[in-house]
C-alpha positions in Angstrom: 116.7 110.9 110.7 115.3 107.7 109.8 112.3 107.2 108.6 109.6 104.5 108.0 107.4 104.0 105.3 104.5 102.0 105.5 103.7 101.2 102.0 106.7 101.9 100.3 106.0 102.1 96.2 107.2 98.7 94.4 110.9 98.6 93.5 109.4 98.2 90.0 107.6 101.7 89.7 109.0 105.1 89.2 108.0 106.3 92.3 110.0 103.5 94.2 113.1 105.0 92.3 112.4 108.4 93.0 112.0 108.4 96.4 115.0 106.2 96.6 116.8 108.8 94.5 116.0 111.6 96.7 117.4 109.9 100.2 120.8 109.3 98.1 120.9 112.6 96.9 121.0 113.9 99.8 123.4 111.0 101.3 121.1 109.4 103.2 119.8 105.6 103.4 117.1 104.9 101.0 114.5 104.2 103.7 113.3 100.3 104.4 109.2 99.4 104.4 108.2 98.1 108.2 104.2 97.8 106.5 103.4 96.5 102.8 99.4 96.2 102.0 97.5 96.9 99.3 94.6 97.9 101.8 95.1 102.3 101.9 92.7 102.0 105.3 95.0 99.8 107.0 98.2 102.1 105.7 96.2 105.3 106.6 95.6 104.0 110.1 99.0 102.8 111.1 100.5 106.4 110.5 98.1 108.0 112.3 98.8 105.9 115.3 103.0 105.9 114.8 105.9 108.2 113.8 106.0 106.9 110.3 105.7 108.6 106.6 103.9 107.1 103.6 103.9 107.8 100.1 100.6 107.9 98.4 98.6 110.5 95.9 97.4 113.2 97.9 93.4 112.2 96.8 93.9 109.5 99.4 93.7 112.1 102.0 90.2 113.8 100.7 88.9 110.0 102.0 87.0 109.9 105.3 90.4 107.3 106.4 92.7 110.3 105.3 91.4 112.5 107.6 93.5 114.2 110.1 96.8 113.8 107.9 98.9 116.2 106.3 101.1 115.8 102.9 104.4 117.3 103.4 105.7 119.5 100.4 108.1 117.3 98.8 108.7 119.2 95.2 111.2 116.7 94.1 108.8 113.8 94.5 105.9 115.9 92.8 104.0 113.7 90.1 101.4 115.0 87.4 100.6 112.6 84.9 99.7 113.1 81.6 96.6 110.7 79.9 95.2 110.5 76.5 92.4 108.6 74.9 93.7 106.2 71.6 90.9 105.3 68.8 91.6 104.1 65.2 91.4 107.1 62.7 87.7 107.7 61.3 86.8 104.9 63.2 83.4 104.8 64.9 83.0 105.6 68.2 79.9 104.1 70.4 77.4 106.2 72.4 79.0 104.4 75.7 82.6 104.9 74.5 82.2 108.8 73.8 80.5 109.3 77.3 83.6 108.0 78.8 86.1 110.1 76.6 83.5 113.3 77.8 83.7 112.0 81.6 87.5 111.7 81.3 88.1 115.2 79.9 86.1 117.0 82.5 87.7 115.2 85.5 91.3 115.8 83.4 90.2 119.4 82.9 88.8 119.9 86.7 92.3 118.4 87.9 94.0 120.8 86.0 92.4 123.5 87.0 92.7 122.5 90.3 96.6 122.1 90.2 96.8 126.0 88.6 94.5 127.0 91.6 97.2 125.4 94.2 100.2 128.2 92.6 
């Protein structure tokens, strides 16, 4: 079956290469991009008027233009990222600075928890 992507990854990131990677695996035609845009809206509104797949992180659907589309269950192209904060050893740390280190921990934490209450 062939299928189209509308905004296809890069060739340059790794999820361009994985998705590539699965369609060989399973001797098929790495699939071609008929749409490339940086705008998610336009993306999200081609497939839901056409036939045609799209890669994207599944957050894109919890938008108002995500609406009405489903993620397929792909588990070899499942992606969890890991993040971290770097600072210099016993170096100071501003007010501003620490309230975005607190912010990023409890969206990483509520992400987390969210992926063990998916199993």
């Amino acid at each position: 079956m062939y299928c189209n992507i509308p905004g296809k990854p890069p060739h340059a990131t790794r999820a361009h290469r994985r998705l590539d990677a699965l369609f060989v695996a399973n001797d098929l035609p790495p699939p071609k991009s008929v749409l490339e845009s940086g705008s998610v809206a336009l993306q999200l509104n081609v497939l839901r008027q056409s036939d045609a797949l799209a890669t994207t992180v599944s957050k894109t659907l919890q938008t108002s233009e995500g609406n009405g589309l489903v993620m397929l269950n792909v588990p070899e192209l499942a992606l969890t990222r890991d993040a971290g904060i770097i600072m210099r050893k016993d170096g100071w740390v501003s007010p501003a600075a620490t309230g975005i280190i607190d912010a990023l921990k409890a969206v990483c934490a509520a992400e987390t928890a969210g992926r063990k209450g998916d199993s």
